[in-house]
N, C-alpha and C positions, 0 to 999 in steps of 0.2 A: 924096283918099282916099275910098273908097263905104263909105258912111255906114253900109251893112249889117254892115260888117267891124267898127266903131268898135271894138266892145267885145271883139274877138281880139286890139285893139294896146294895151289897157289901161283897159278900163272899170272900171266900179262893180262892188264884192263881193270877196270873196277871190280868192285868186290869178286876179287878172284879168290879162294879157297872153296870149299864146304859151298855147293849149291844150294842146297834144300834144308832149311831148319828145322828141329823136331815135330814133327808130325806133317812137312808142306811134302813128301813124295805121297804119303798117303790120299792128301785131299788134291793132287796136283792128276793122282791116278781117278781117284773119285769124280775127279770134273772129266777131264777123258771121256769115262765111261759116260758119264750123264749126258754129254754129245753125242756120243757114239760109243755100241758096245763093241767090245773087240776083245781077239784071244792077245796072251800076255804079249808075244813076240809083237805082234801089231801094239799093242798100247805103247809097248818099248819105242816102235821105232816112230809114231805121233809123237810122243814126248819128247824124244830127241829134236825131231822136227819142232816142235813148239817152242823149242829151248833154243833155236838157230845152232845147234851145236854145242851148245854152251857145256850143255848137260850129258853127258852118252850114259843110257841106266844099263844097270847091270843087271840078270838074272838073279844073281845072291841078293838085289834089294828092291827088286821088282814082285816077284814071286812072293815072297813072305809078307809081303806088303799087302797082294791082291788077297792072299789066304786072311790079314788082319779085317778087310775088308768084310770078305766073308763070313766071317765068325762073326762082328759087331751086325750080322744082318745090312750091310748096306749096299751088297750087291752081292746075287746069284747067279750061279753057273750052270752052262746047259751047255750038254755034248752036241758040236755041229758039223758032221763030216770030221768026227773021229777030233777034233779038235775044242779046247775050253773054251768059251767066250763068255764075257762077263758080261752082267748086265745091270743099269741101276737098277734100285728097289725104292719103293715108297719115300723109305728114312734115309736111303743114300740120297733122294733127292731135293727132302728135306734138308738136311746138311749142307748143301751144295748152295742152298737155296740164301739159306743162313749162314756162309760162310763167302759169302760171294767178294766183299772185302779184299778179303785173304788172298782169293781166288785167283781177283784182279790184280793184287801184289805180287805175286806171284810169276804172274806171265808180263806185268810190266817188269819186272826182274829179269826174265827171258828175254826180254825183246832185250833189255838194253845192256846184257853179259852176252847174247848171240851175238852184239857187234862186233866184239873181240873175237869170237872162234874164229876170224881166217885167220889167226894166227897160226892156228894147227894146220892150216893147208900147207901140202909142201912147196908149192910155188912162191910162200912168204916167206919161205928159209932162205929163198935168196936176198931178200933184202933186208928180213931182221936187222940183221948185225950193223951194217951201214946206217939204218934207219937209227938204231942204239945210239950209235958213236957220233952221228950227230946230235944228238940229244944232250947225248956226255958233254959235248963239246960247248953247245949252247949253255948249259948249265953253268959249266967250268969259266964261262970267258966272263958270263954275268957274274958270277961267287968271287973271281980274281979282280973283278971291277967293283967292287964292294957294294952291288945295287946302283951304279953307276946309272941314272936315267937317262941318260945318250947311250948308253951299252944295250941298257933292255930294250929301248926305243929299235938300234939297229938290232940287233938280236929277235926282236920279234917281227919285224920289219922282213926278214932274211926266211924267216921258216913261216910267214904267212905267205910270201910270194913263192916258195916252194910247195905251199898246200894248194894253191891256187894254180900254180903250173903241173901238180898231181892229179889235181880234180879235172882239170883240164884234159888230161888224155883217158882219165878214166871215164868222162863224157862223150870222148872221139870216138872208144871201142864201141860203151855203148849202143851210139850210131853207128859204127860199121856192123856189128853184132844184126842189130834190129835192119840196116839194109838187105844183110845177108840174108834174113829168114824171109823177107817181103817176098825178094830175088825168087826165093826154094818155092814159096806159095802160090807163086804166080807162074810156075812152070811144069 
Protein backbone atom coordinates (compact mmCIF):
# COMPACT_ATOMS: atom_id res chain seq x y z
CA UNK A 1 0.00 0.00 0.00
CA UNK A 2 1.78 3.79 -0.62
CA UNK A 3 1.75 5.07 2.50
CA UNK A 4 0.65 8.63 0.83
CA UNK A 5 -2.95 6.98 0.22
CA UNK A 6 -3.15 5.50 4.11
CA UNK A 7 -5.49 7.77 5.30
CA UNK A 8 -8.14 7.55 1.87
CA UNK A 9 -8.44 3.73 3.11
CA UNK A 10 -9.25 4.65 6.57
CA UNK A 11 -7.27 6.92 8.68
CA UNK A 12 -7.62 9.22 11.73
CA UNK A 13 -10.73 11.81 12.03
CA UNK A 14 -14.22 11.52 10.91
CA UNK A 15 -15.48 9.79 8.13
CA UNK A 16 -12.11 8.56 7.16
CA UNK A 17 -12.12 6.04 4.36
CA UNK A 18 -13.38 6.51 0.66
CA UNK A 19 -13.51 10.49 0.05
CA UNK A 20 -15.73 10.91 -2.86
CA UNK A 21 -18.92 8.92 -3.43
CA UNK A 22 -20.07 7.77 -6.77
CA UNK A 23 -20.10 10.33 -9.11
CA UNK A 24 -18.87 13.44 -6.32
CA UNK A 25 -14.85 13.42 -8.16
CA UNK A 26 -16.75 14.00 -11.19
CA UNK A 27 -18.96 17.07 -10.18
CA UNK A 28 -16.21 18.13 -7.55
CA UNK A 29 -13.94 18.30 -11.02
CA UNK A 30 -16.94 20.00 -12.91
CA UNK A 31 -17.35 22.78 -10.34
CA UNK A 32 -13.50 23.43 -10.45
CA UNK A 33 -13.66 24.05 -13.86
CA UNK A 34 -16.80 26.17 -13.73
CA UNK A 35 -14.59 28.60 -11.32
CA UNK A 36 -11.80 28.27 -13.23
CA UNK A 37 -10.51 26.43 -16.24
CA UNK A 38 -7.47 24.61 -15.75
CA UNK A 39 -5.12 21.81 -17.39
CA UNK A 40 -5.57 18.39 -15.40
CA UNK A 41 -2.20 18.72 -13.18
CA UNK A 42 -3.76 22.27 -12.01
CA UNK A 43 -7.23 20.91 -11.39
CA UNK A 44 -5.33 18.04 -9.29
CA UNK A 45 -3.44 20.25 -7.39
CA UNK A 46 -7.01 23.04 -6.62
CA UNK A 47 -8.68 19.98 -5.49
CA UNK A 48 -6.28 18.80 -3.22
CA UNK A 49 -5.98 22.36 -1.97
CA UNK A 50 -9.86 22.54 -1.53
CA UNK A 51 -9.97 19.20 0.24
CA UNK A 52 -7.26 20.81 2.90
CA UNK A 53 -5.35 17.70 2.10
CA UNK A 54 -7.92 15.41 2.95
CA UNK A 55 -7.94 14.31 -0.59
CA UNK A 56 -4.58 13.81 -2.73
CA UNK A 57 -6.14 12.88 -6.52
CA UNK A 58 -4.56 10.84 -8.54
CA UNK A 59 -3.89 10.85 -12.40
CA UNK A 60 -5.51 7.23 -12.78
CA UNK A 61 -8.88 8.99 -11.40
CA UNK A 62 -8.44 12.50 -12.39
CA UNK A 63 -7.71 11.91 -16.11
CA UNK A 64 -10.56 9.52 -16.99
CA UNK A 65 -12.83 11.52 -15.02
CA UNK A 66 -12.02 14.79 -17.10
CA UNK A 67 -12.28 12.63 -20.52
CA UNK A 68 -16.03 11.32 -18.74
CA UNK A 69 -16.68 14.98 -18.68
CA UNK A 70 -15.81 15.54 -22.12
CA UNK A 71 -17.64 12.97 -23.86
CA UNK A 72 -21.16 13.97 -21.70
CA UNK A 73 -20.35 17.42 -23.51
CA UNK A 74 -19.86 19.17 -20.30
CA UNK A 75 -16.67 20.51 -20.73
CA UNK A 76 -14.19 21.30 -23.83
CA UNK A 77 -10.66 21.20 -24.49
CA UNK A 78 -8.45 23.67 -26.13
CA UNK A 79 -4.63 23.37 -26.63
CA UNK A 80 -2.74 26.33 -24.72
CA UNK A 81 1.02 26.53 -24.92
CA UNK A 82 1.11 22.86 -25.84
CA UNK A 83 -0.85 22.06 -22.84
CA UNK A 84 -5.00 20.66 -22.16
CA UNK A 85 -7.19 23.03 -20.42
CA UNK A 86 -10.58 22.46 -19.72
CA UNK A 87 -13.26 24.57 -19.90
CA UNK A 88 -17.00 24.70 -18.92
CA UNK A 89 -19.72 24.34 -21.55
CA UNK A 90 -23.29 25.51 -21.48
CA UNK A 91 -24.63 22.12 -19.87
CA UNK A 92 -21.57 21.67 -17.71
CA UNK A 93 -22.75 24.84 -16.29
CA UNK A 94 -26.01 23.98 -16.14
CA UNK A 95 -25.33 20.95 -14.01
CA UNK A 96 -23.33 22.78 -11.78
CA UNK A 97 -25.99 25.08 -11.50
CA UNK A 98 -28.45 22.23 -10.52
CA UNK A 99 -26.40 20.34 -8.52
CA UNK A 100 -25.18 23.08 -6.26
CA UNK A 101 -26.53 21.16 -3.11
CA UNK A 102 -24.21 18.40 -3.71
CA UNK A 103 -21.67 20.87 -4.45
CA UNK A 104 -21.91 22.45 -1.28
CA UNK A 105 -21.77 18.93 0.53
CA UNK A 106 -19.19 18.29 -0.81
CA UNK A 107 -16.54 21.00 0.00
CA UNK A 108 -18.44 21.33 3.50
CA UNK A 109 -17.07 17.50 3.64
CA UNK A 110 -13.55 18.99 2.69
CA UNK A 111 -13.42 21.62 4.98
CA UNK A 112 -14.30 19.53 7.80
CA UNK A 113 -11.94 15.87 6.90
CA UNK A 114 -9.04 18.70 5.86
CA UNK A 115 -8.98 19.30 9.67
CA UNK A 116 -7.70 15.97 10.26
CA UNK A 117 -4.91 16.03 7.27
CA UNK A 118 -2.13 17.44 9.81
CA UNK A 119 -2.15 14.09 10.64
CA UNK A 120 -0.12 13.19 7.70
CA UNK A 121 2.38 15.97 8.50
CA UNK A 122 5.53 14.54 9.72
CA UNK A 123 6.02 16.94 12.56
CA UNK A 124 2.54 15.06 14.08
CA UNK A 125 4.29 11.76 14.16
CA UNK A 126 5.94 13.10 16.94
CA UNK A 127 3.13 13.26 19.12
CA UNK A 128 0.56 10.83 17.56
CA UNK A 129 1.41 8.11 19.86
CA UNK A 130 1.47 10.06 23.17
CA UNK A 131 -1.55 11.94 21.95
CA UNK A 132 -3.11 8.03 21.44
CA UNK A 133 -2.04 6.72 24.81
CA UNK A 134 -3.58 9.37 26.52
CA UNK A 135 -6.75 8.79 24.98
CA UNK A 136 -6.24 4.97 25.80
CA UNK A 137 -5.78 5.87 29.03
CA UNK A 138 -8.65 8.30 29.58
CA UNK A 139 -10.95 5.73 28.21
CA UNK A 140 -9.52 2.96 30.18
CA UNK A 141 -9.72 4.77 33.73
CA UNK A 142 -13.46 5.97 32.70
CA UNK A 143 -14.49 1.87 31.38
CA UNK A 144 -12.49 0.53 34.90
CA UNK A 145 -14.85 3.12 36.88
CA UNK A 146 -17.83 1.82 35.35
CA UNK A 147 -19.12 5.53 34.14
CA UNK A 148 -18.25 6.51 37.51
CA UNK A 149 -19.56 10.35 37.41
CA UNK A 150 -16.52 11.73 39.55
CA UNK A 151 -14.16 9.73 37.11
CA UNK A 152 -15.68 11.37 33.98
CA UNK A 153 -16.20 14.64 35.61
CA UNK A 154 -12.12 14.32 36.55
CA UNK A 155 -11.25 12.74 33.31
CA UNK A 156 -12.73 15.37 31.46
CA UNK A 157 -11.76 17.95 33.59
CA UNK A 158 -7.97 16.73 32.96
CA UNK A 159 -7.93 16.76 28.96
CA UNK A 160 -10.15 20.01 28.69
CA UNK A 161 -7.37 21.77 30.70
CA UNK A 162 -4.84 20.16 28.45
CA UNK A 163 -6.83 21.40 25.32
CA UNK A 164 -6.70 24.68 26.71
CA UNK A 165 -3.01 24.76 27.84
CA UNK A 166 -2.62 23.36 23.71
CA UNK A 167 -4.51 26.04 22.47
CA UNK A 168 -2.68 28.16 24.40
CA UNK A 169 0.71 27.85 22.82
CA UNK A 170 -0.81 27.27 19.53
CA UNK A 171 -2.01 31.13 19.88
CA UNK A 172 1.61 32.20 21.36
CA UNK A 173 3.12 30.89 17.86
CA UNK A 174 0.65 32.32 16.09
CA UNK A 175 1.75 35.63 17.52
CA UNK A 176 5.22 35.15 17.40
CA UNK A 177 4.72 33.91 13.59
CA UNK A 178 2.49 37.22 12.64
CA UNK A 179 5.23 39.40 14.71
CA UNK A 180 7.82 37.85 12.85
CA UNK A 181 6.47 38.72 9.33
CA UNK A 182 5.40 42.54 10.63
CA UNK A 183 9.24 42.56 11.81
CA UNK A 184 10.38 41.22 7.70
CA UNK A 185 7.72 44.01 6.18
CA UNK A 186 8.81 46.73 7.82
CA UNK A 187 12.42 46.41 6.94
Amino acid sequence: MNPRRAADLGGIGPGAGRFFGPGELRLALLALIAEDPGHGYGLMSRLEDRCAGAYRPSAGAVYPTLQQLEDEGLITLEIVGGRKVFHICAAGRDEVDARGRDIDRIWARATERGEWGMFRDPYAAEIVGPALRLFKTAVSAIVHAHGDPAVVGEVRDILTAATRELTQIKTDIRRHHQHRRRGRAQD
